[in-house]
PDB file of N, CA, C, O and CB in Angstrom:
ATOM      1  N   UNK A   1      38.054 113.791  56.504  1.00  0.00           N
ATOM      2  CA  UNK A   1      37.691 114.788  55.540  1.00  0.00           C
ATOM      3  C   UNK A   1      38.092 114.285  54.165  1.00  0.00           C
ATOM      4  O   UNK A   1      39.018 113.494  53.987  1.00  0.00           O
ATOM      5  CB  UNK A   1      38.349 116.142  55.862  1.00  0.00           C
ATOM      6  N   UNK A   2      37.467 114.706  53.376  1.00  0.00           N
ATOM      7  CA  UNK A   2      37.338 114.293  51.934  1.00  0.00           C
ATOM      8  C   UNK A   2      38.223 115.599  50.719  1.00  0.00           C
ATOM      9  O   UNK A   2      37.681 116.470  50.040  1.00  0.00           O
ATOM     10  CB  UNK A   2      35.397 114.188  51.657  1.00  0.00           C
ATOM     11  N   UNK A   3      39.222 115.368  50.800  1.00  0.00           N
ATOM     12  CA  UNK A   3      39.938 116.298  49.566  1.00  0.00           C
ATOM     13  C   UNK A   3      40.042 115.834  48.441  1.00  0.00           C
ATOM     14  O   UNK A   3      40.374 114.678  48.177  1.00  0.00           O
ATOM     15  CB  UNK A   3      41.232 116.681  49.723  1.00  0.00           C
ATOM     16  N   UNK A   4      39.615 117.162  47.253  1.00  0.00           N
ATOM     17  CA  UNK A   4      39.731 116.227  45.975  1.00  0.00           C
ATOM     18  C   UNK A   4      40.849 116.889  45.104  1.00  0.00           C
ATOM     19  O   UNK A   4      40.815 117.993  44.561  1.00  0.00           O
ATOM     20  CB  UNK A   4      38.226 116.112  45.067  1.00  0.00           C
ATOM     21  N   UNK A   5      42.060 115.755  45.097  1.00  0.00           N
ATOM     22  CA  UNK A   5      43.059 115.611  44.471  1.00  0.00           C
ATOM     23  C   UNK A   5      43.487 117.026  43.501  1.00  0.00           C
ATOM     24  O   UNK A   5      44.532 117.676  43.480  1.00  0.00           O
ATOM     25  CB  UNK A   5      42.797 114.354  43.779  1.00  0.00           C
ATOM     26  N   UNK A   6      42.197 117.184  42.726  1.00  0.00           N
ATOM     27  CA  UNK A   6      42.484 118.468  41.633  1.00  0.00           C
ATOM     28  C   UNK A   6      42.433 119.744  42.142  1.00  0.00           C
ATOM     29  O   UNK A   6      42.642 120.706  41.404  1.00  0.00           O
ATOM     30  CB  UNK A   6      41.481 118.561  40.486  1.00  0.00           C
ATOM     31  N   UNK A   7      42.126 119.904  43.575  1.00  0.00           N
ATOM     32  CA  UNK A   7      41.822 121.049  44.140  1.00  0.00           C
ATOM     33  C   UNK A   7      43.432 121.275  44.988  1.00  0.00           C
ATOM     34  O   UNK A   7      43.777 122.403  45.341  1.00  0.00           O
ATOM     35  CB  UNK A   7      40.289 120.896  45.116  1.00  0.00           C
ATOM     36  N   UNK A   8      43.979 120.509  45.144  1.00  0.00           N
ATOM     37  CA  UNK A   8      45.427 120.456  45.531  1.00  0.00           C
ATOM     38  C   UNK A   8      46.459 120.456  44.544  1.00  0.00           C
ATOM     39  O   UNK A   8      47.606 120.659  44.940  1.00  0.00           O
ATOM     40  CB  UNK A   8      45.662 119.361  46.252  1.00  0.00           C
ATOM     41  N   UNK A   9      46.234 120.246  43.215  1.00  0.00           N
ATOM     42  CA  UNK A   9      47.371 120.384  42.002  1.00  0.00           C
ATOM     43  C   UNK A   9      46.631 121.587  41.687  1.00  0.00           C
ATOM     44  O   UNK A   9      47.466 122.187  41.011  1.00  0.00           O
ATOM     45  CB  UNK A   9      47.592 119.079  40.626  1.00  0.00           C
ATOM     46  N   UNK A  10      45.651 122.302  41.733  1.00  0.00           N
ATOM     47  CA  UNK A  10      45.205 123.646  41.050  1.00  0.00           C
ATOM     48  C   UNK A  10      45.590 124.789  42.008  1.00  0.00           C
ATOM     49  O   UNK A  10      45.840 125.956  41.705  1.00  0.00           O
ATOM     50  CB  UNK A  10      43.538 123.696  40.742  1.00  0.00           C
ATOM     51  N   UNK A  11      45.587 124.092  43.493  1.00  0.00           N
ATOM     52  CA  UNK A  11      46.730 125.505  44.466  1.00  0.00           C
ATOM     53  C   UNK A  11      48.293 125.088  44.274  1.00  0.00           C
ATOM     54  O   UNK A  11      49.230 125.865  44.456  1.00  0.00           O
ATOM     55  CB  UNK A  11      46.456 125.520  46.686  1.00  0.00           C
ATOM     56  N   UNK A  12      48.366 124.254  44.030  1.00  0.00           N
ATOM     57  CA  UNK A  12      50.388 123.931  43.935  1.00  0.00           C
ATOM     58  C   UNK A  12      50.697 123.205  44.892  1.00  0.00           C
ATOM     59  O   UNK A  12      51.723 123.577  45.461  1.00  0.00           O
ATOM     60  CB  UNK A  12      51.590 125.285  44.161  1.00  0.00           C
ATOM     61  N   UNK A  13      50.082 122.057  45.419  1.00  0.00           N
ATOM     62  CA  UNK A  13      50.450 121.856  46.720  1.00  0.00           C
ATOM     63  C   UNK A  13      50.862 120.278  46.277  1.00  0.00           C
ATOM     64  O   UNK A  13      50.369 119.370  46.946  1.00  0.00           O
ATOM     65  CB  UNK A  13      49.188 122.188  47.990  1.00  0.00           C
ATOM     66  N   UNK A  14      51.905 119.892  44.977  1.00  0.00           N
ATOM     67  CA  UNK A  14      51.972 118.494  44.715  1.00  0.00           C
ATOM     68  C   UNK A  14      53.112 118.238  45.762  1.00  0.00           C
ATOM     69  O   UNK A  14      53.454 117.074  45.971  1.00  0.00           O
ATOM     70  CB  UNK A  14      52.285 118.053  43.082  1.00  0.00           C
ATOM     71  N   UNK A  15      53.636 119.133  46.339  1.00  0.00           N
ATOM     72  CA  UNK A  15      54.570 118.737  47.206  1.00  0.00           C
ATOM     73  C   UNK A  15      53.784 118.142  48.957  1.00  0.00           C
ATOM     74  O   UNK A  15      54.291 117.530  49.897  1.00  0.00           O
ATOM     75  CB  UNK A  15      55.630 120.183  47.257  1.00  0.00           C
ATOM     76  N   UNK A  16      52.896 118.491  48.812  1.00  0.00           N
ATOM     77  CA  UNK A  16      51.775 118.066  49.806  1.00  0.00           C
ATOM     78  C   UNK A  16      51.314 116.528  49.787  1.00  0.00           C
ATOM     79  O   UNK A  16      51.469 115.706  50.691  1.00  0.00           O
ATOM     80  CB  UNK A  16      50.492 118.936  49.490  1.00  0.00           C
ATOM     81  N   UNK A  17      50.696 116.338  48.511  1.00  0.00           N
ATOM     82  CA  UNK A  17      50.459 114.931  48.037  1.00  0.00           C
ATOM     83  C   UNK A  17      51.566 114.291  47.875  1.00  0.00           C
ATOM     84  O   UNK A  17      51.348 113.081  47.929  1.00  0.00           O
ATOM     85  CB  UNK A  17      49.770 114.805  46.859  1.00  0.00           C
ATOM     86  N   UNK A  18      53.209 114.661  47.612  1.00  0.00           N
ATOM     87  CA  UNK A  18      53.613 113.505  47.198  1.00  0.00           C
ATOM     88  C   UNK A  18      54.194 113.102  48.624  1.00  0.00           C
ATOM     89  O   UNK A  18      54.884 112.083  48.653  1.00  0.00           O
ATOM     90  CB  UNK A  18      54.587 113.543  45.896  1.00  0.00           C
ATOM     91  N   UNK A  19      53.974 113.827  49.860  1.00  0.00           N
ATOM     92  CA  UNK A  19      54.147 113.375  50.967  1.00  0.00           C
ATOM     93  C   UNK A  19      53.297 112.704  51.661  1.00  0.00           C
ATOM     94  O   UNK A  19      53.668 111.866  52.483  1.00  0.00           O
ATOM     95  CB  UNK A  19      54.455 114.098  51.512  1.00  0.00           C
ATOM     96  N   UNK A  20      51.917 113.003  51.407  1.00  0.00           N
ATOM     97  CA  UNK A  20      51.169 112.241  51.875  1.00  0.00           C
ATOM     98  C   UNK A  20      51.150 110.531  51.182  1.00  0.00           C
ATOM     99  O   UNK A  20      50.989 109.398  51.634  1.00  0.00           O
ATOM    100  CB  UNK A  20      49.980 113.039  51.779  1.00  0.00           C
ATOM    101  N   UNK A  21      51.414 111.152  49.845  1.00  0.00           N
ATOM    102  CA  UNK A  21      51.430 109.627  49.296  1.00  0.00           C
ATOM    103  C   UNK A  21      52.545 108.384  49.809  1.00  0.00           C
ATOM    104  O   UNK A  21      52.408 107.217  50.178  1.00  0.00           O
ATOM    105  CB  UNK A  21      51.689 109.794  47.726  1.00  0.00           C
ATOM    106  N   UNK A  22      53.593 109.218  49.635  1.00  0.00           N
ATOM    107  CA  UNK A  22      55.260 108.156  50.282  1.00  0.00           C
ATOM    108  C   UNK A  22      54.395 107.392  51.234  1.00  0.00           C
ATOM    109  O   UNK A  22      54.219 106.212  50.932  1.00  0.00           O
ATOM    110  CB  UNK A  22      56.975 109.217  51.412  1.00  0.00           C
ATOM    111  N   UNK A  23      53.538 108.045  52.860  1.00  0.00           N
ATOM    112  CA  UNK A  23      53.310 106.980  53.562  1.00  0.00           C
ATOM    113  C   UNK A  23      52.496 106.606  53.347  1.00  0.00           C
ATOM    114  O   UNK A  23      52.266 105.957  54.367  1.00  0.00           O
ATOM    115  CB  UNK A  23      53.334 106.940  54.532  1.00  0.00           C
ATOM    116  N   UNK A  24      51.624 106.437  52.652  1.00  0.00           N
ATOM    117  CA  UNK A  24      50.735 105.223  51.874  1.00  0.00           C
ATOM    118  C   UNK A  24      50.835 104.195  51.542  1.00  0.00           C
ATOM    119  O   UNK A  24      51.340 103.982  50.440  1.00  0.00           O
ATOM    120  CB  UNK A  24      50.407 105.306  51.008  1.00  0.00           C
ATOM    121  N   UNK A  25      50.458 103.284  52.241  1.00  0.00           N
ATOM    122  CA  UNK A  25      50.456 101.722  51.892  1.00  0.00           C
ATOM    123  C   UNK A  25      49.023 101.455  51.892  1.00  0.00           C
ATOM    124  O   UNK A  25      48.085 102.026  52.448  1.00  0.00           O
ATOM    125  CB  UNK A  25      51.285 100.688  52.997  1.00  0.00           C
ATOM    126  N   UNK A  26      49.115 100.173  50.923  1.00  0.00           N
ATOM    127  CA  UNK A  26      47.721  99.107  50.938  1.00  0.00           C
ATOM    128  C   UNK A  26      48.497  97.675  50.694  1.00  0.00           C
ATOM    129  O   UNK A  26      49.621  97.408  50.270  1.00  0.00           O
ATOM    130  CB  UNK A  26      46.345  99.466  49.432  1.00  0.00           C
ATOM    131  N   UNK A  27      47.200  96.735  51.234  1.00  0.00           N
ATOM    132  CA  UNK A  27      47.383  95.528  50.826  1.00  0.00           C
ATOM    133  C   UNK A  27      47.560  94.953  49.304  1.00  0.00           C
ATOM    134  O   UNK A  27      48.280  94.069  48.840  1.00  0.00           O
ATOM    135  CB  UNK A  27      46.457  95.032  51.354  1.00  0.00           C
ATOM    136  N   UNK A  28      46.338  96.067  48.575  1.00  0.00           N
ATOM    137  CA  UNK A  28      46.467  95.858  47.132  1.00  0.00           C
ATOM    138  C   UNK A  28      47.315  96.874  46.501  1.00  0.00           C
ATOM    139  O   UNK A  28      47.108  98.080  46.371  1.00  0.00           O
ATOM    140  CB  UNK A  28      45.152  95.854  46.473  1.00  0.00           C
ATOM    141  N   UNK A  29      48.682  95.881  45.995  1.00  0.00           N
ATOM    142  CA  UNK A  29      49.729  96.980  44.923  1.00  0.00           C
ATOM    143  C   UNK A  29      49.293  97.404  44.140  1.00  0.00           C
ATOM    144  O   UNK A  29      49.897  98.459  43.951  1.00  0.00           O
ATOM    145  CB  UNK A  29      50.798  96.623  44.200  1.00  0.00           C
ATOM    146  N   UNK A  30      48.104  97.230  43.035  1.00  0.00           N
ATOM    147  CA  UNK A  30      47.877  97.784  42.581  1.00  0.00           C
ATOM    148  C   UNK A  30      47.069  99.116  42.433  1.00  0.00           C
ATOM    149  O   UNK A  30      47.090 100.075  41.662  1.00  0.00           O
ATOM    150  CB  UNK A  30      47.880  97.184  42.319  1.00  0.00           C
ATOM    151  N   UNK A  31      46.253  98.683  43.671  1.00  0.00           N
ATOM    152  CA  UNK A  31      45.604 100.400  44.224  1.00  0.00           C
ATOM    153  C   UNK A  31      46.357 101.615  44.322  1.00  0.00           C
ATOM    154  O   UNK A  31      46.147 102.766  43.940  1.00  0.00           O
ATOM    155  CB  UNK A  31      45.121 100.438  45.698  1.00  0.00           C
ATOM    156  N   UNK A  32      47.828 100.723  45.291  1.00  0.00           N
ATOM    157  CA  UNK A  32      48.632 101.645  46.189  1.00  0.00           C
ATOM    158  C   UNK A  32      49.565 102.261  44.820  1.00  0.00           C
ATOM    159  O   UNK A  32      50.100 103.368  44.870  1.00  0.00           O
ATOM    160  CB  UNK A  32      49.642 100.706  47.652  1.00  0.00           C
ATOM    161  N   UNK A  33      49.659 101.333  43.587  1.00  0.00           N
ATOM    162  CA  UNK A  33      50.744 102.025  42.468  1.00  0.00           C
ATOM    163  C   UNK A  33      49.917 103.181  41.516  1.00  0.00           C
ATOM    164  O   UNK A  33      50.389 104.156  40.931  1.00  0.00           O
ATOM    165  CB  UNK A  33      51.439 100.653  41.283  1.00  0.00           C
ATOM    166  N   UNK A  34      48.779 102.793  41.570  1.00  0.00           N
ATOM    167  CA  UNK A  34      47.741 103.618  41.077  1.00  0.00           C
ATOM    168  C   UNK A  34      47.942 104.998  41.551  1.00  0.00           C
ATOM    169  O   UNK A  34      48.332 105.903  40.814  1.00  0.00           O
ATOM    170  CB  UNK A  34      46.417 103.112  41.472  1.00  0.00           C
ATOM    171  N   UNK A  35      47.634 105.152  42.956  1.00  0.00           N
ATOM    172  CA  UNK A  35      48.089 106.584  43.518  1.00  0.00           C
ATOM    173  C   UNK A  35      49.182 107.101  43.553  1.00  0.00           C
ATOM    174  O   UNK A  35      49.258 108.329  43.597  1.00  0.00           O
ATOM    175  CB  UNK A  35      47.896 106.770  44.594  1.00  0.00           C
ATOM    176  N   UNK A  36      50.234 106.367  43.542  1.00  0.00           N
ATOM    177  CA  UNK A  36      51.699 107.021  43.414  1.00  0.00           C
ATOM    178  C   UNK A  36      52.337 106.742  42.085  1.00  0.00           C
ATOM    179  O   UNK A  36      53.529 106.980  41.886  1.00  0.00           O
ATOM    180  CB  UNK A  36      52.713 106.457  44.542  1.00  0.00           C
ATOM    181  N   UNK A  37      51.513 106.221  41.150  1.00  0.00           N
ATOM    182  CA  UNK A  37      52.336 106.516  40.065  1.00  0.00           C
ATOM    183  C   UNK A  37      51.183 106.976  39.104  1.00  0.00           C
ATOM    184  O   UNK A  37      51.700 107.987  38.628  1.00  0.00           O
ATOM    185  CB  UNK A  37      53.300 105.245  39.549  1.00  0.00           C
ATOM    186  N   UNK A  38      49.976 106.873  38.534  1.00  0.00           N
ATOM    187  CA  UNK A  38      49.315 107.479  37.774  1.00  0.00           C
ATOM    188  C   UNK A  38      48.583 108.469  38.601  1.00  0.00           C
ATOM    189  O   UNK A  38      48.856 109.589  38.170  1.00  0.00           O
ATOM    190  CB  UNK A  38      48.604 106.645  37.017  1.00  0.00           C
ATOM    191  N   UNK A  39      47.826 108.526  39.537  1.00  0.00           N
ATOM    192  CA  UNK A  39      46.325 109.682  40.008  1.00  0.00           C
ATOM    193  C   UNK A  39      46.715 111.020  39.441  1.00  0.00           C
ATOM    194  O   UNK A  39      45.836 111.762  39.004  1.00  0.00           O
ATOM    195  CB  UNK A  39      46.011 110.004  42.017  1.00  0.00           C
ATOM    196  N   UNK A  40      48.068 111.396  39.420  1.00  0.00           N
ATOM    197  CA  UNK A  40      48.022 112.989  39.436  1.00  0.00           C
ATOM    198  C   UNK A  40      47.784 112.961  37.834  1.00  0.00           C
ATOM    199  O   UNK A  40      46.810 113.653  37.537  1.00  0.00           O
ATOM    200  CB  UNK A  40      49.612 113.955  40.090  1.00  0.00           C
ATOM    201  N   UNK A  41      48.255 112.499  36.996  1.00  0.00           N
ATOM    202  CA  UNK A  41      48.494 112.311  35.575  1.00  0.00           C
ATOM    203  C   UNK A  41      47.177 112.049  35.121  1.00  0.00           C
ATOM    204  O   UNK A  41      46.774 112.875  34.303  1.00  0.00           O
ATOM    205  CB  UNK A  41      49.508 111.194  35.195  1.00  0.00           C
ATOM    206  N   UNK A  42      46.303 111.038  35.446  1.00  0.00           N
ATOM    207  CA  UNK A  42      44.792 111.457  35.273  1.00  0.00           C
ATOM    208  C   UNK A  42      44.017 112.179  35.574  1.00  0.00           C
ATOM    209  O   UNK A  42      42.910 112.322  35.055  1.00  0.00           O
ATOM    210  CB  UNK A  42      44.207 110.962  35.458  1.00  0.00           C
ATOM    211  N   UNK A  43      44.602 112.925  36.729  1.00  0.00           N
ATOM    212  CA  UNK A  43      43.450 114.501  37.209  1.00  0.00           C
ATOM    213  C   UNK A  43      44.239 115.017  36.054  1.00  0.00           C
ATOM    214  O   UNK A  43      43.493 115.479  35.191  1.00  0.00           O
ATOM    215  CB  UNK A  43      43.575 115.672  39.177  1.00  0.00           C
ATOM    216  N   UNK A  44      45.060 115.064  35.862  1.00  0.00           N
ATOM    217  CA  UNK A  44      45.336 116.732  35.116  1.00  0.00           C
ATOM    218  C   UNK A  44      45.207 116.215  33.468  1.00  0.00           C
ATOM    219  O   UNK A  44      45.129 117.111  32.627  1.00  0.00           O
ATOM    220  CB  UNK A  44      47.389 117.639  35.541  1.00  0.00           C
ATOM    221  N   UNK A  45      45.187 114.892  33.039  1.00  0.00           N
ATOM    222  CA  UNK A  45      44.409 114.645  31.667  1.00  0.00           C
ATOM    223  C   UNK A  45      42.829 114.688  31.651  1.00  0.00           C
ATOM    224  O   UNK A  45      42.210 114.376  30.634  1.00  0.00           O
ATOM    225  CB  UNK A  45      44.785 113.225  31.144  1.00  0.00           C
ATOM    226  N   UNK A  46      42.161 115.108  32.880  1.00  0.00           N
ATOM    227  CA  UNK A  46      40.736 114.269  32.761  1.00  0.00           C
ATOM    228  C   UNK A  46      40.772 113.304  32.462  1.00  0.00           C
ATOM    229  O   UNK A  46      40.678 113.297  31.235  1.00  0.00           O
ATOM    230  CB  UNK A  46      39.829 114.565  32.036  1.00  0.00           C
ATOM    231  N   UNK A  47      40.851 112.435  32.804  1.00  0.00           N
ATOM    232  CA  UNK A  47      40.991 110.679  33.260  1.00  0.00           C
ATOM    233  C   UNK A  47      40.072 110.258  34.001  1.00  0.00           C
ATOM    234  O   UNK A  47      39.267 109.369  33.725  1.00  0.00           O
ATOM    235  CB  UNK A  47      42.213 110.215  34.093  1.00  0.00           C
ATOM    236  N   UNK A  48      40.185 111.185  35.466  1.00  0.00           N
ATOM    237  CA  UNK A  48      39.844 110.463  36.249  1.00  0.00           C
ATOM    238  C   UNK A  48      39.316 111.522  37.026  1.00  0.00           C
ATOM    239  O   UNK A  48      39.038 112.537  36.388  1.00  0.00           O
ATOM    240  CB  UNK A  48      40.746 109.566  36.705  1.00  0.00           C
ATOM    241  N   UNK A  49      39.020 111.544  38.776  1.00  0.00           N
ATOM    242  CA  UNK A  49      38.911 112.094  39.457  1.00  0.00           C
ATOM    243  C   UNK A  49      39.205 111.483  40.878  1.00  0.00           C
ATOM    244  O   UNK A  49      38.606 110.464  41.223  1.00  0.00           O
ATOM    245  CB  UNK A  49      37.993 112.529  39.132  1.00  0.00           C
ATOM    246  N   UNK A  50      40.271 112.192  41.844  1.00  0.00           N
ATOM    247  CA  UNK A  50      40.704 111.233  42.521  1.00  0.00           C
ATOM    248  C   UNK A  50      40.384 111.861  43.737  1.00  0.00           C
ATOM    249  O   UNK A  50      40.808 113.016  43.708  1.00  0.00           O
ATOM    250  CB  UNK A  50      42.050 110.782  42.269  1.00  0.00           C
ATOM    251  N   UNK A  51      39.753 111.562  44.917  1.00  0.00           N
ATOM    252  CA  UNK A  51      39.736 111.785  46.573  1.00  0.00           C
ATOM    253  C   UNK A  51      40.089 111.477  47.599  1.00  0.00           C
ATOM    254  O   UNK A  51      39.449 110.594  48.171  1.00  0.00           O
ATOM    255  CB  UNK A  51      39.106 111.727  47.003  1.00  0.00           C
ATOM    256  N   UNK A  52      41.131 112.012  48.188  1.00  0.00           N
ATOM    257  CA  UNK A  52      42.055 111.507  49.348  1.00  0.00           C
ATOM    258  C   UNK A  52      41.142 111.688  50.675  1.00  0.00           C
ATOM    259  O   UNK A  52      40.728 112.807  50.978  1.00  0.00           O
ATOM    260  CB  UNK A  52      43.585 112.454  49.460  1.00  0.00           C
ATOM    261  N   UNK A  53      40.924 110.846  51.248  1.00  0.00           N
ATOM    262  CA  UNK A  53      40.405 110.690  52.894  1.00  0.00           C
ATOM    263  C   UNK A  53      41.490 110.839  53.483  1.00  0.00           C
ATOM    264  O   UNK A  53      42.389 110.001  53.422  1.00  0.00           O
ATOM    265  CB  UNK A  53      39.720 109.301  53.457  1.00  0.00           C
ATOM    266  N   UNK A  54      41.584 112.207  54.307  1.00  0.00           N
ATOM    267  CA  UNK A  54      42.327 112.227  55.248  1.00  0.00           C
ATOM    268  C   UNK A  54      41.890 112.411  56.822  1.00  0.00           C
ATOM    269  O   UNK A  54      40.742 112.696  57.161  1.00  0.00           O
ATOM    270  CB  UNK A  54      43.068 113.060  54.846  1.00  0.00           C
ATOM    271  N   UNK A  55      42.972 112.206  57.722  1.00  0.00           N
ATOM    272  CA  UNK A  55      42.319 112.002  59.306  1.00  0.00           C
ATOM    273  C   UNK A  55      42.704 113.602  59.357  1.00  0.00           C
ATOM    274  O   UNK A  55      43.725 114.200  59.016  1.00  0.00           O
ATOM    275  CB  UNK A  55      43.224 110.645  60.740  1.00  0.00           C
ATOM    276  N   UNK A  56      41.134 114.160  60.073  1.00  0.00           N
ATOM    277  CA  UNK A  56      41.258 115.082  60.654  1.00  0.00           C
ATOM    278  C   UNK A  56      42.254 115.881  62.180  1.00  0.00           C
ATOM    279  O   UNK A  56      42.755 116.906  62.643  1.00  0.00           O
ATOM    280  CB  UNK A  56      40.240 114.947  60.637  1.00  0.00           C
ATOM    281  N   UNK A  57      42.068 114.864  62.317  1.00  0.00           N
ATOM    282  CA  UNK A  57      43.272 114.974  63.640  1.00  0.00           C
ATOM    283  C   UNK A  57      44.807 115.009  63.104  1.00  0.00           C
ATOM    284  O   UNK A  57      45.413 115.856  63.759  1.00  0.00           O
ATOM    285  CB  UNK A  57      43.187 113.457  64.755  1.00  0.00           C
ATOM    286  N   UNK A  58      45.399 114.570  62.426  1.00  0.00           N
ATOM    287  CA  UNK A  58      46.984 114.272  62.056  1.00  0.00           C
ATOM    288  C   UNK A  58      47.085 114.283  60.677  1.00  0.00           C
ATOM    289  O   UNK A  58      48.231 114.155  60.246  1.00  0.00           O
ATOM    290  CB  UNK A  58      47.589 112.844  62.564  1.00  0.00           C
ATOM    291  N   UNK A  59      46.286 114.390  59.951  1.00  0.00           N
ATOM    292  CA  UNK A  59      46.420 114.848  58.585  1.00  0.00           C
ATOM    293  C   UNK A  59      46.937 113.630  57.672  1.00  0.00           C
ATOM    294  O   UNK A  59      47.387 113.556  56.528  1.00  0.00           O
ATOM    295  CB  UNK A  59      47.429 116.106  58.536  1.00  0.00           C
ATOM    296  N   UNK A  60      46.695 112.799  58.599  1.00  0.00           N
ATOM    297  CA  UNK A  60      47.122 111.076  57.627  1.00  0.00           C
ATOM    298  C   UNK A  60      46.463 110.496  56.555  1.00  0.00           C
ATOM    299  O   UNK A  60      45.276 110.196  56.680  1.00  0.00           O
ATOM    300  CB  UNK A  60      46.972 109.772  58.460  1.00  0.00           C
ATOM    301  N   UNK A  61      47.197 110.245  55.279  1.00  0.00           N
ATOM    302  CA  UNK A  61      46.329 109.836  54.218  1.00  0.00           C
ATOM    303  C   UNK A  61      45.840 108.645  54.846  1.00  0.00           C
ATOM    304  O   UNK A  61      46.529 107.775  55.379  1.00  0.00           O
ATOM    305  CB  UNK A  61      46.987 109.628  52.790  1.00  0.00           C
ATOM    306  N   UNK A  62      44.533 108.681  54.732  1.00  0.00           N
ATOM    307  CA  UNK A  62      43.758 106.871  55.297  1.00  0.00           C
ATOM    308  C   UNK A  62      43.164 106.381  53.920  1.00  0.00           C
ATOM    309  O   UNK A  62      42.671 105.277  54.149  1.00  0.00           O
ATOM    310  CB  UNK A  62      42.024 106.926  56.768  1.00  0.00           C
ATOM    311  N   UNK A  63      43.011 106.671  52.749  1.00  0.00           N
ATOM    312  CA  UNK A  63      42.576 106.127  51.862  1.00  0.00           C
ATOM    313  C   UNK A  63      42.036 107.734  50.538  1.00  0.00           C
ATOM    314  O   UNK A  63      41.991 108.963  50.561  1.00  0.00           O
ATOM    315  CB  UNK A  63      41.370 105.006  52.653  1.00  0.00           C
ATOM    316  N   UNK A  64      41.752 106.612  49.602  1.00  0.00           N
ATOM    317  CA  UNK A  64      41.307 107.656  48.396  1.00  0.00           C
ATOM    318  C   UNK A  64      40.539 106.632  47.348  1.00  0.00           C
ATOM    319  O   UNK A  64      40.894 105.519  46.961  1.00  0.00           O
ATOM    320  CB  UNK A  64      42.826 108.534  47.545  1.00  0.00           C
ATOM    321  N   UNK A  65      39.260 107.468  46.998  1.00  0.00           N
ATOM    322  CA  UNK A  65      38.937 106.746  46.067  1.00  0.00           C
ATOM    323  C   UNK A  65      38.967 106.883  44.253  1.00  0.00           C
ATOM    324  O   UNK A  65      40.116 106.545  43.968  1.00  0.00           O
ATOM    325  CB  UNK A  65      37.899 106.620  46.531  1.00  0.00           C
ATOM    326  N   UNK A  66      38.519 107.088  43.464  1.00  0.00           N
ATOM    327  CA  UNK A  66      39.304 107.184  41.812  1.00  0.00           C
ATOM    328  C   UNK A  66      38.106 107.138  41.435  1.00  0.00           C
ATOM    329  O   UNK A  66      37.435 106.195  41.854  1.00  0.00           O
ATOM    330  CB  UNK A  66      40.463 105.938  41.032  1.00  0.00           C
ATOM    331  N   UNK A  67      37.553 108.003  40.651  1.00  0.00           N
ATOM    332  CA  UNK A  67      36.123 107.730  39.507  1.00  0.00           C
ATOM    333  C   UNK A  67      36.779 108.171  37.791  1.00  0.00           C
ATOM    334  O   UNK A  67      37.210 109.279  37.472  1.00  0.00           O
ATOM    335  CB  UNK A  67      34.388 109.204  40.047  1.00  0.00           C
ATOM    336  N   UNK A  68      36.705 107.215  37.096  1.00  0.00           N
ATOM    337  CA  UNK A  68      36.512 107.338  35.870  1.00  0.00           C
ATOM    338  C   UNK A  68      35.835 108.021  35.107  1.00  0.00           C
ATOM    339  O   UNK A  68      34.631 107.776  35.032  1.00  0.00           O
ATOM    340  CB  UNK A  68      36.335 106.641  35.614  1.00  0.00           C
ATOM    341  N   UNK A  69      36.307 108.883  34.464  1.00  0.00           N
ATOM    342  CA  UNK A  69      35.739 110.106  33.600  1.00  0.00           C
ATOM    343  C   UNK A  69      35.703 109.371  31.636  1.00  0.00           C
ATOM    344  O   UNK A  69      36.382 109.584  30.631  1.00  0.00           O
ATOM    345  CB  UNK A  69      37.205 111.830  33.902  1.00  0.00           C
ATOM    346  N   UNK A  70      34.550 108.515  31.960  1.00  0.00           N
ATOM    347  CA  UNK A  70      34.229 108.240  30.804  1.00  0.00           C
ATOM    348  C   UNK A  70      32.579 108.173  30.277  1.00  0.00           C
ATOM    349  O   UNK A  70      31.598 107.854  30.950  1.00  0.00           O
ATOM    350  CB  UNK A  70      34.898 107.107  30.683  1.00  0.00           C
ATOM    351  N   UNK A  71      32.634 108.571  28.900  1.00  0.00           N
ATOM    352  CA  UNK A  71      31.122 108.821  28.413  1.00  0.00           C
ATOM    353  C   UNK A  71      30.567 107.439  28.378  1.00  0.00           C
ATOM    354  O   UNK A  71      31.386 106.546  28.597  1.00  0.00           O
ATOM    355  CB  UNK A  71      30.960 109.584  26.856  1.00  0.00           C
ATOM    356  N   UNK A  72      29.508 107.140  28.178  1.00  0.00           N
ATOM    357  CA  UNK A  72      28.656 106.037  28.113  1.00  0.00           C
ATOM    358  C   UNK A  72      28.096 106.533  26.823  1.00  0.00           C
ATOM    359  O   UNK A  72      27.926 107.723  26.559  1.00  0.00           O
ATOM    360  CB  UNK A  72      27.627 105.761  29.379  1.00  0.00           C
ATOM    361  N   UNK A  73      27.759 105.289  25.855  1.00  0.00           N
ATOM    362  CA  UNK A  73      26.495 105.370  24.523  1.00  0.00           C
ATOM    363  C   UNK A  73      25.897 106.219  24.754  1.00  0.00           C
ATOM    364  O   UNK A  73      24.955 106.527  24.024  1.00  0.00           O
ATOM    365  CB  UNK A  73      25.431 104.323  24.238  1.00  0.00           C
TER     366      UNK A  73
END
């Protein structure tokens, strides 16, 4: 299932994400520092927009992806 990040800081549930995040690993540090140290800070500047894939069965973060909230010419 597909949750989007701002819909979980707009019910209060950062205590939710920052647990899901702790067991989060990737191969790439910089993905994995991305989510645990900026994502929430760009949802709530409009930055960004961030979506956690989680397993329906056990509620395990398996990944998230990040879209950039920027204008074009």
């Amino acid at each position: 299932m597909v949750i989007p990040l701002k819909e979980l800081i707009e019910r209060d549930k950062l205590d939710t994400i920052y647990k899901a995040v702790l067991n989060f690993s990737c191969q790439d540090d910089d993905v994995e520092s991305f989510l645990k140290n900026k994502a929430i800070d760009f949802e709530k500047r409009d930055r960004s927009r961030t979506y956690l894939l989680v397993d329906d069965d056990n509620n395990n973060l398996l990944g998230y992806f990040t879209l950039s909230l920027k204008a074009l010419p």
